[in-house]
PDB file as gemmi writes it, atoms N, CA and C in Angstrom:
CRYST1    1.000    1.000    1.000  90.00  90.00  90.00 P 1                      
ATOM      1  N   UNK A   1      22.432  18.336 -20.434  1.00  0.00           N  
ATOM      2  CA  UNK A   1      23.027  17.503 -19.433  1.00  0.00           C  
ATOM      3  C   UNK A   1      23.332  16.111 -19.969  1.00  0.00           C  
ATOM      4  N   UNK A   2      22.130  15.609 -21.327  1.00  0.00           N  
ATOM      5  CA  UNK A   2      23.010  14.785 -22.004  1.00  0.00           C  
ATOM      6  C   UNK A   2      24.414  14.377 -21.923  1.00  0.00           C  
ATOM      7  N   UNK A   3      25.226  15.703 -21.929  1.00  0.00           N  
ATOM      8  CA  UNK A   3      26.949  15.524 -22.723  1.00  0.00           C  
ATOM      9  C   UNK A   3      27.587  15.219 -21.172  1.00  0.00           C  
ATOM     10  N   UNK A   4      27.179  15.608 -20.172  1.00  0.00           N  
ATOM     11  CA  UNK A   4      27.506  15.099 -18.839  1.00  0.00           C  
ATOM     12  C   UNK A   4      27.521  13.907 -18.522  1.00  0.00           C  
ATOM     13  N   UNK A   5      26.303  13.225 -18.597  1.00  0.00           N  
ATOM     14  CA  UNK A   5      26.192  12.081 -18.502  1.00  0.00           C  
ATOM     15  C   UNK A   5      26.583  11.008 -19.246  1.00  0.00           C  
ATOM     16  N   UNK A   6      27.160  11.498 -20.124  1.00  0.00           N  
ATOM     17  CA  UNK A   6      28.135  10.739 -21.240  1.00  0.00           C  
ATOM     18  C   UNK A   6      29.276  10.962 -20.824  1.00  0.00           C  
ATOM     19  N   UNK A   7      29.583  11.753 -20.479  1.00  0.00           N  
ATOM     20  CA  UNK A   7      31.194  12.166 -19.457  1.00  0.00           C  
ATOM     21  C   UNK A   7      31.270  11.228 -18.416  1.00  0.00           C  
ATOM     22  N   UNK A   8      30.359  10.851 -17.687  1.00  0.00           N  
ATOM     23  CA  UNK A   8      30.486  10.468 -16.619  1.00  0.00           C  
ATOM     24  C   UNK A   8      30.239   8.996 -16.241  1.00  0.00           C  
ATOM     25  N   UNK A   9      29.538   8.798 -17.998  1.00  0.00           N  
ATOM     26  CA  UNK A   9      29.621   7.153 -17.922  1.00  0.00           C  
ATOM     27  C   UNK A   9      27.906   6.930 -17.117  1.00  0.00           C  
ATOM     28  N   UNK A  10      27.288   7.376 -16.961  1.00  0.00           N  
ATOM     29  CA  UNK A  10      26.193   7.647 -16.287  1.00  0.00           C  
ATOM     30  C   UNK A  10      25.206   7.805 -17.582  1.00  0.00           C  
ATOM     31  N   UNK A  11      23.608   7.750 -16.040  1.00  0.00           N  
ATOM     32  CA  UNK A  11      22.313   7.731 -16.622  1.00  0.00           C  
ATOM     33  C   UNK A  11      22.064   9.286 -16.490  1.00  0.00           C  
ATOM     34  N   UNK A  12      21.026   9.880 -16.913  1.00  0.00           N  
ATOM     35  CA  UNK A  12      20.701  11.411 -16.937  1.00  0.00           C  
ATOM     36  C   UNK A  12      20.068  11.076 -15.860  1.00  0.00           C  
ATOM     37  N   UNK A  13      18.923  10.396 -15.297  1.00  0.00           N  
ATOM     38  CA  UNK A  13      18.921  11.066 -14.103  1.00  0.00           C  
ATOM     39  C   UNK A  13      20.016  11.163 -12.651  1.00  0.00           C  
ATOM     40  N   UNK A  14      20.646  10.100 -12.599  1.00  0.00           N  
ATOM     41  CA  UNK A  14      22.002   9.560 -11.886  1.00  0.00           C  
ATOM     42  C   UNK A  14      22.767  11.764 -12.022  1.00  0.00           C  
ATOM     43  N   UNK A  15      22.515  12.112 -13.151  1.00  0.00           N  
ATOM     44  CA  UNK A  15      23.281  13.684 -13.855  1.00  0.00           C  
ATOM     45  C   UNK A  15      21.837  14.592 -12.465  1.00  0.00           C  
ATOM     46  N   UNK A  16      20.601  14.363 -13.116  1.00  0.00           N  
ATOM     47  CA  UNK A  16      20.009  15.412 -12.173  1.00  0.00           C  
ATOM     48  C   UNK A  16      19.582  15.407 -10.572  1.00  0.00           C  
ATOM     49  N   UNK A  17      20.091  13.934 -10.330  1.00  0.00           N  
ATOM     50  CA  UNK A  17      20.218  14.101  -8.392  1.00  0.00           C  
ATOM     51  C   UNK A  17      21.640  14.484  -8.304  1.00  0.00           C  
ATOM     52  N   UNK A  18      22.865  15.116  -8.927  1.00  0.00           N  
ATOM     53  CA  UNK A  18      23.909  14.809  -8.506  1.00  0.00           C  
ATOM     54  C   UNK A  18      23.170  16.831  -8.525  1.00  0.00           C  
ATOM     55  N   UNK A  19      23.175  17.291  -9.335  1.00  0.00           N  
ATOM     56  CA  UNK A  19      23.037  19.053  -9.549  1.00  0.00           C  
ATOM     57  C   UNK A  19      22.124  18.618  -8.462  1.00  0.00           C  
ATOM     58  N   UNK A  20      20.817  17.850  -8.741  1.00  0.00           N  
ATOM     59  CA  UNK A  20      19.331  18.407  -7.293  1.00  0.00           C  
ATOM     60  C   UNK A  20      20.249  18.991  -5.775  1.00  0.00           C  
ATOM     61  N   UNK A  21      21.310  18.065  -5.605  1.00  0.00           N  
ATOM     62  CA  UNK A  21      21.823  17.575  -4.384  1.00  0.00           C  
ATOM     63  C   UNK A  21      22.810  18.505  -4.258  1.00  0.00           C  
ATOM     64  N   UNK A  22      23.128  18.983  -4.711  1.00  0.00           N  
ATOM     65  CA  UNK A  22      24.062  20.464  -5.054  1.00  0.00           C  
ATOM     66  C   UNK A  22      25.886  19.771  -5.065  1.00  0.00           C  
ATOM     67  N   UNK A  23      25.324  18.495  -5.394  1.00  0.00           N  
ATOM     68  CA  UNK A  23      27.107  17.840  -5.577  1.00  0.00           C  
ATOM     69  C   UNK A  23      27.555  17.872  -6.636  1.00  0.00           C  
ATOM     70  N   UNK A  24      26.869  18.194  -7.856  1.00  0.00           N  
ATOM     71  CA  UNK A  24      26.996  18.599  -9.209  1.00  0.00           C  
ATOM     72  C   UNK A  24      26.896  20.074  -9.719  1.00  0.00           C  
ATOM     73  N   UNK A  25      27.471  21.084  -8.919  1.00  0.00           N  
ATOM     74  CA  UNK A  25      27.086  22.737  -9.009  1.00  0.00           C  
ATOM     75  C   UNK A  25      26.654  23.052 -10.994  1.00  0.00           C  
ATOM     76  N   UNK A  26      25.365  23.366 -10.813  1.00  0.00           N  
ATOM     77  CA  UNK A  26      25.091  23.562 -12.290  1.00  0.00           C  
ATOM     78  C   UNK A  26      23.727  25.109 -12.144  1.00  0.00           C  
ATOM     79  N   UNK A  27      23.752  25.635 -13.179  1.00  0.00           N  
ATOM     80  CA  UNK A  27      22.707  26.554 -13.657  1.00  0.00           C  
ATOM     81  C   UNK A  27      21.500  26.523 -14.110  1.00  0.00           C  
ATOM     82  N   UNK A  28      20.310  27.098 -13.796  1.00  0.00           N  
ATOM     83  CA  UNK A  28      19.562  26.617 -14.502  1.00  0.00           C  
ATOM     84  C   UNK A  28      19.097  27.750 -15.958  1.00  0.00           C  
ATOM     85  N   UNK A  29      18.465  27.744 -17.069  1.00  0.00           N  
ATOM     86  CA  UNK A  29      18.521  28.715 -18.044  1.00  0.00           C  
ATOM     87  C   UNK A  29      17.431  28.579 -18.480  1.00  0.00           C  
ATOM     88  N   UNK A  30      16.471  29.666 -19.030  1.00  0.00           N  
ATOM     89  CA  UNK A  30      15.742  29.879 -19.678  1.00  0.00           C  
ATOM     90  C   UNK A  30      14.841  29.067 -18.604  1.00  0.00           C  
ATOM     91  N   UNK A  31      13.137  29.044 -19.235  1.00  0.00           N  
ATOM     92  CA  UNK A  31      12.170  28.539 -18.142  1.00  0.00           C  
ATOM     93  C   UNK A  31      11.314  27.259 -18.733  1.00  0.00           C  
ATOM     94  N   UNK A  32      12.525  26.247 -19.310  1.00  0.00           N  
ATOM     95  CA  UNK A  32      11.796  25.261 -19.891  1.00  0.00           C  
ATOM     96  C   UNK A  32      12.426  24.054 -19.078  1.00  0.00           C  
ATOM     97  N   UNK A  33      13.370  24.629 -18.039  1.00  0.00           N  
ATOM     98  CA  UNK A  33      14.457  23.447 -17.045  1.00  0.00           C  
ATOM     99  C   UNK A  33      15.810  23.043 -17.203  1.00  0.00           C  
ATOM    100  N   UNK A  34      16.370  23.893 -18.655  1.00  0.00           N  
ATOM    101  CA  UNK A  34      17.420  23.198 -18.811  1.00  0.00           C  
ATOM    102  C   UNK A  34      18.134  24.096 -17.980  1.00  0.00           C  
ATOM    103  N   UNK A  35      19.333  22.729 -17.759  1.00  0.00           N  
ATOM    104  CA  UNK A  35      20.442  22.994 -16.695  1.00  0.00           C  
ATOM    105  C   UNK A  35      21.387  23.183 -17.634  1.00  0.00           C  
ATOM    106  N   UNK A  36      22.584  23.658 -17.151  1.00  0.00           N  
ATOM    107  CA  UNK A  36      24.185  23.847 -17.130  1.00  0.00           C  
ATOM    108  C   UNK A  36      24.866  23.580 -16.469  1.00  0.00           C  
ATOM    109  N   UNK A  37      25.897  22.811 -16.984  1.00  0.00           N  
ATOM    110  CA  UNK A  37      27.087  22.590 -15.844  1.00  0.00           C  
ATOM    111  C   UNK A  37      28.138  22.875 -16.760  1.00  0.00           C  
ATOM    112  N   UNK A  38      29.045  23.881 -16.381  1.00  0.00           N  
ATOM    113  CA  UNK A  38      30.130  24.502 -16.791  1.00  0.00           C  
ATOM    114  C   UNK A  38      31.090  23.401 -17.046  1.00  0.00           C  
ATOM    115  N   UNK A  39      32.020  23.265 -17.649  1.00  0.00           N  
ATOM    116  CA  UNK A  39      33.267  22.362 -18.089  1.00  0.00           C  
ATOM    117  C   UNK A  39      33.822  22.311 -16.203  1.00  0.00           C  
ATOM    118  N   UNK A  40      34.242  23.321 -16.186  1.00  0.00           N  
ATOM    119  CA  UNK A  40      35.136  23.640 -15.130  1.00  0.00           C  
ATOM    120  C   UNK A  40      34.539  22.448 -13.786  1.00  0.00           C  
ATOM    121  N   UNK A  41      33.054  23.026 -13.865  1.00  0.00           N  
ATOM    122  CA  UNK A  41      32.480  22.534 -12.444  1.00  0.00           C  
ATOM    123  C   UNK A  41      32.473  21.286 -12.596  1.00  0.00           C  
ATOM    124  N   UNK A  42      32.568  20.245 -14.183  1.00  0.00           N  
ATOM    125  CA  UNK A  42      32.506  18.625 -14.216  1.00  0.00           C  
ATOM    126  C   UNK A  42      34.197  18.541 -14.014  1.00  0.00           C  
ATOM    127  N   UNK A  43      34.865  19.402 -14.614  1.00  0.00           N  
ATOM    128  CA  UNK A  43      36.068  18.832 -13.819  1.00  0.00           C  
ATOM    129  C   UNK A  43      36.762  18.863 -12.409  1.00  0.00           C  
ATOM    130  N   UNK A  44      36.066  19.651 -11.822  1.00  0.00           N  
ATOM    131  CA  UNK A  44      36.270  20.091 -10.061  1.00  0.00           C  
ATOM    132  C   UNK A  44      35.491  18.570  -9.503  1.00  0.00           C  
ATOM    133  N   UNK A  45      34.797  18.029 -10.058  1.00  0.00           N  
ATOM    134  CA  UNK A  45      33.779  17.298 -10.109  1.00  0.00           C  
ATOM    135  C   UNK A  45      34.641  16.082  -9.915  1.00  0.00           C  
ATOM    136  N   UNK A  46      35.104  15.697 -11.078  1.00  0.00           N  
ATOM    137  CA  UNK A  46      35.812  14.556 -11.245  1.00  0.00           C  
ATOM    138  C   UNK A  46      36.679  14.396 -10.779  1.00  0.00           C  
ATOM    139  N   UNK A  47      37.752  15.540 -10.661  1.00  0.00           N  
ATOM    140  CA  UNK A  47      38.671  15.334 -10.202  1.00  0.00           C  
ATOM    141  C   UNK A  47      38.763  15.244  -8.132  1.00  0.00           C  
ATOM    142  N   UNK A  48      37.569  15.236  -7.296  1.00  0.00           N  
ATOM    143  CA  UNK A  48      37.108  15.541  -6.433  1.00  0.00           C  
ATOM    144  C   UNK A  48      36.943  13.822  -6.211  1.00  0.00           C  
ATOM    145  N   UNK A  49      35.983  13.408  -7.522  1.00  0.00           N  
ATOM    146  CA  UNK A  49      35.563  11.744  -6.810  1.00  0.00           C  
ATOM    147  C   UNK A  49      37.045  11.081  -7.016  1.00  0.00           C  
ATOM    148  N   UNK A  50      38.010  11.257  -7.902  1.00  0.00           N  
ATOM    149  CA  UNK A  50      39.218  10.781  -7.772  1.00  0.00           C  
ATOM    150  C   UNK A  50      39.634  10.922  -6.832  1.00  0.00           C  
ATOM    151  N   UNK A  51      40.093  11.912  -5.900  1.00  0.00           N  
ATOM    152  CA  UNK A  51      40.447  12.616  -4.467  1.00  0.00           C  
ATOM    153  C   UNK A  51      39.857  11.554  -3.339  1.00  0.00           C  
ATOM    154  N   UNK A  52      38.444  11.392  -3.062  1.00  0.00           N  
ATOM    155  CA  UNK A  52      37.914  10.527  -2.682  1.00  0.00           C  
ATOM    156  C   UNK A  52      37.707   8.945  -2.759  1.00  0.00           C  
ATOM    157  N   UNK A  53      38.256   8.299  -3.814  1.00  0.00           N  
ATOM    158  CA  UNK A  53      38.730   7.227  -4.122  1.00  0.00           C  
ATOM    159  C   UNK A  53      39.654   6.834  -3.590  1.00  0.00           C  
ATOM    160  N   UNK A  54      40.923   7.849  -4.133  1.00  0.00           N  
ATOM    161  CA  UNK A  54      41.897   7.505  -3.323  1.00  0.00           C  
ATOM    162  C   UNK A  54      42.177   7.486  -1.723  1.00  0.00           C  
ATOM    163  N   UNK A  55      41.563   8.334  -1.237  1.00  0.00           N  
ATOM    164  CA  UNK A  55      41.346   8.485   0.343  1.00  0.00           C  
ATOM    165  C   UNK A  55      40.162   7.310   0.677  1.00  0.00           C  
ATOM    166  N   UNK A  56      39.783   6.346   0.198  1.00  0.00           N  
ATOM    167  CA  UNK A  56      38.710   5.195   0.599  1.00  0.00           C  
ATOM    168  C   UNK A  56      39.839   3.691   0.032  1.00  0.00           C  
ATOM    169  N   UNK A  57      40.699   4.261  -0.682  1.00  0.00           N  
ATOM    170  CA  UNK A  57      41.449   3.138  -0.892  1.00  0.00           C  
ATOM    171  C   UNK A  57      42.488   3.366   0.291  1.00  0.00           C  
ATOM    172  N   UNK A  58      42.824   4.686   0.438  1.00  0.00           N  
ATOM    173  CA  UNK A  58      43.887   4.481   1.043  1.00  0.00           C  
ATOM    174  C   UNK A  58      43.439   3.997   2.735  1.00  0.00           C  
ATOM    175  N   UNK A  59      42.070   4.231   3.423  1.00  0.00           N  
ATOM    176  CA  UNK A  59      41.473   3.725   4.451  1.00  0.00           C  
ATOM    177  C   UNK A  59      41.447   2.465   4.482  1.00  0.00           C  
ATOM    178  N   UNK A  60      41.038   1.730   3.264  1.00  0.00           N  
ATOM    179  CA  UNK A  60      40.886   0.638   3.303  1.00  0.00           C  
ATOM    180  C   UNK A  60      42.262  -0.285   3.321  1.00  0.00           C  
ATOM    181  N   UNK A  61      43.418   0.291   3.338  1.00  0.00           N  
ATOM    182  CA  UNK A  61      44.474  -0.280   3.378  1.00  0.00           C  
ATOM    183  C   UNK A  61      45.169  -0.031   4.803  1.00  0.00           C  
ATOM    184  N   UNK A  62      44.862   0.552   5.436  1.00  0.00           N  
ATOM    185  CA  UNK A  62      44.915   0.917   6.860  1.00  0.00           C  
ATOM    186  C   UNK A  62      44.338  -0.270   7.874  1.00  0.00           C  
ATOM    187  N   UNK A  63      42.791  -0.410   7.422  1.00  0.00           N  
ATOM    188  CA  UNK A  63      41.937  -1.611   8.328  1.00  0.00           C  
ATOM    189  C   UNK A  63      42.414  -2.658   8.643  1.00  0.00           C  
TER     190      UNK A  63                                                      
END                                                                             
């Protein structure tokens, strides 16, 4: 989850409340804790808080 949180400009744990919280859809593997998060699901991801940006900018230009 390292390489996530380098994606994202983020701290690792900031990476494991986003999966805890199920807003980060990830896997878990083997029985030592490590997670997965698929390419796909950080870009559904990102491209989602962009989506939401723009819909908080675009509110805020409404007020």
């Amino acid at each position: 989850m390292e390489d996530v949180a380098e994606e994202l400009n983020v701290k690792l744990p900031q990476v494991r409340a986003l999966v805890k919280s199920g807003e980060l859809p990830a896997i878990q593997i083997g029985g030592r804790g490590m997670w997965r998060v698929e390419r796909v699901a950080l870009e559904n991801y990102i491209q989602e808080r962009y989506a939401q940006a723009r819909e908080d900018i675009a509110n805020e230009t409404h007020s």
